[in-house]
N, C-alpha and C positions, 0 to 999 in steps of 0.2 A: 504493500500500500504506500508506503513512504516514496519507494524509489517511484510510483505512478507520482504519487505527486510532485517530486522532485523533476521528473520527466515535462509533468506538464506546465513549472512554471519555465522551464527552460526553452521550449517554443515559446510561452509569452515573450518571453523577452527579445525571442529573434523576430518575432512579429513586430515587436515597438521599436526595435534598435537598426532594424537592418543583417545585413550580412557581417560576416567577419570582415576584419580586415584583411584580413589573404584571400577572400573573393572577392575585395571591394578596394583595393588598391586608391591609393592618391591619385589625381590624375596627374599625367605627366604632360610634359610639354610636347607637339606632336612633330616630327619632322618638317622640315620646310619643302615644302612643293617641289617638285621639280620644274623649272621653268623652259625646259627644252620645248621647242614650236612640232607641232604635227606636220611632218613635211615627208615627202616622197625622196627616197636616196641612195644611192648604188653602194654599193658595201667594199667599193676601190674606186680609182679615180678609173680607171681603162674600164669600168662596167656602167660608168655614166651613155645617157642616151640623148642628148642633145636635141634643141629643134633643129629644124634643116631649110635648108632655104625654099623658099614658096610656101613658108607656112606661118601662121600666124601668131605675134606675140600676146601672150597673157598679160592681163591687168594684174594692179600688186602696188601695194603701198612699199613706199620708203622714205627714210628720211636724211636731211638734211646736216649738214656739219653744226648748226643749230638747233639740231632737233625736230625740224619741225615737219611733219608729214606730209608727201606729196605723191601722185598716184601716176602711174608710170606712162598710162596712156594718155593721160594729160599734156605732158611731158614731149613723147613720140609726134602730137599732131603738131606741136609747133612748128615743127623740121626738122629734116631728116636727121640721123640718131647713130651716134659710132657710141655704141654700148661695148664697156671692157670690162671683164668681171676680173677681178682678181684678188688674190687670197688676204692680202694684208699687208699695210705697214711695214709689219716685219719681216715680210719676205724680201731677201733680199735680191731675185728675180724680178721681181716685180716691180720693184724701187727701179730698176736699173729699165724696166720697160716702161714704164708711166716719163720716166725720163725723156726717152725715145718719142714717145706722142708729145710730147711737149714741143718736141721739135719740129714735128708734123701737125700742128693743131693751129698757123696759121693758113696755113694750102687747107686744110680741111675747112677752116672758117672761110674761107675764100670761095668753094664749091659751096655751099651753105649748109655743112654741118656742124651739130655739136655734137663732143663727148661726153658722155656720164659713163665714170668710173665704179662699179660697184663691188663694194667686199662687206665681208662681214662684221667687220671692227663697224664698233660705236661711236658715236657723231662724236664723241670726244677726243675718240684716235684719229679719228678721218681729220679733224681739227688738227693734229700734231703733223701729223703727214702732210697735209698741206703747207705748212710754217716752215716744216725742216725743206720740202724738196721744193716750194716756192712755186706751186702748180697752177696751171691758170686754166684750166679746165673744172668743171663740178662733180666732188665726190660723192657718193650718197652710201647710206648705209641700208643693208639687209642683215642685221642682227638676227631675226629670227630665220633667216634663210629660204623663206617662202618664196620669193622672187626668184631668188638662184635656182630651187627648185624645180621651178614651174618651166624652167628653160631645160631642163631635165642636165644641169650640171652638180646638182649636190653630192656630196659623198662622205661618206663616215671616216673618220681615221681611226685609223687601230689604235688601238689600246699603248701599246708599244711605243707608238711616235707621239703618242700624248705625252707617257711618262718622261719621253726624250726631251720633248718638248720644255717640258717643266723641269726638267734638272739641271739645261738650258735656260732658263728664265725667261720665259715663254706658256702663259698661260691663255690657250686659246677661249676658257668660259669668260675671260677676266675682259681679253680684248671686246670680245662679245656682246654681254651679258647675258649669254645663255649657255645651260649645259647641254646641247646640242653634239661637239665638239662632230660638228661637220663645217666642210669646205671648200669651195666652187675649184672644178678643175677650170685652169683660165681658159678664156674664149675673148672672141673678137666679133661683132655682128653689124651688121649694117643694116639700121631699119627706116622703111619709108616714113610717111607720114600717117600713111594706113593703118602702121602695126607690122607692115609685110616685111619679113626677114629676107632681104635681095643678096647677103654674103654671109660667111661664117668660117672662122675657122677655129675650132677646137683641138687640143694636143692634151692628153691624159700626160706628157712628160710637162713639168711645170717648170722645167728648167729651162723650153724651147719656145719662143714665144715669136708671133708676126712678125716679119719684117717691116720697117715702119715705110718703107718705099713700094713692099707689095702692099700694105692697107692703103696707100695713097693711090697707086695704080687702079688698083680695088672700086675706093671709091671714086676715082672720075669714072671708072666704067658704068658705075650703076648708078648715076646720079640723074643723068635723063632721064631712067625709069620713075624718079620716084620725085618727078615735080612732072608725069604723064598723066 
């Protein structure tokens, strides 16, 4: 008799009190989100699918060395459009090619185009990059890599050249602000005022980039087409 009743004030009490504390734990603080973008991606640079020429470019926000968002086919109807995707700031490929269009960027303003350079770094590096290499062209950011995407150039990097990366001093989530840690194999496009992609060329080797006298050639070739 005792131990029933002994029994039954001990449900009372879990009735009034709750659970233990070993079922009913403190709550904890919960991990922080992941902020990586939902984007379509080759899982190497050589497995990227590229658009091709006679086909048409995707719409897509990006932003500005200021920040401030601007929509690409906005952008495209002004006039015709030498879009250069490349990795970053800190490639030093790439430094050495943005170089190279800068040299080319009054013959191309002359045929009446402009460049927009597109990489992953955040308007705040796109800001740095322009100060050190003195660029007179407009950089724009695709942080979250949707745009690069949509051109079918994204790609994951291995694990491996992340860690290199960062032992190096090189943090691609940092330049970014996303843990994504994807990145456009470089490309070169020439887009009309339509949208319509009239040239392209793409190289999975990121160390091998246009010649700035074949994109010049390039573009007088296709530049009637695209005031037709």
């Amino acid at each position: 008799m005792n131990k029933l009743i002994l029994l039954f004030a001990i449900c009372v009490l879990f009735i009034a009190y709750g659970c233990t504390p070993e079922e009913n734990p403190e709550p904890t603080a919960s991990p922080a989100p992941s902020n990586a973008a939902t984007v379509e991606f080759a899982e190497s640079a050589k497995a990227v699918t590229p658009l091709l020429t006679g086909t048409q470019i995707p719409n897509g926000q990006l932003r500005t060395t200021s920040g401030d968002t601007v929509q690409l086919m906005n952008l495209v109807s002004e006039q015709p459009t030498v879009f250069i995707f490349y990795r970053g700031g800190w490639c030093p490929y790439c430094n050495k090619h943005m170089a190279e269009l800068q040299q080319a960027q009054s013959k191309l303003t002359e045929m009446g185009y402009r460049i927009l350079a597109i990489s992953p770094d955040s308007p705040e590096y796109l800001q740095k990059s322009v100060s050190e290499h003195n660029l007179g062209y407009t950089l724009l950011s695709d942080s979250p890599m949707e745009v690069t995407s949509a051109f079918g150039l994204a790609y994951k990097v291995d694990q491996e050249t992340v860690d290199r990366y960062k032992e190096n001093g090189l943090d691609l989530a940092n330049r970014s602000g996303y843990d994504h840690y994807l990145l456009p194999v470089p490309a070169v496009f020439l887009v009309d005022t339509n949208g319509m992609i009239r040239f392209q060329y793409v190289n999975p080797d990121y160390t091998t980039r246009i010649n700035k006298n074949v994109l010049l050639t390039a573009a007088e070739e296709y530049y009637p087409e695209t005031t037709s």
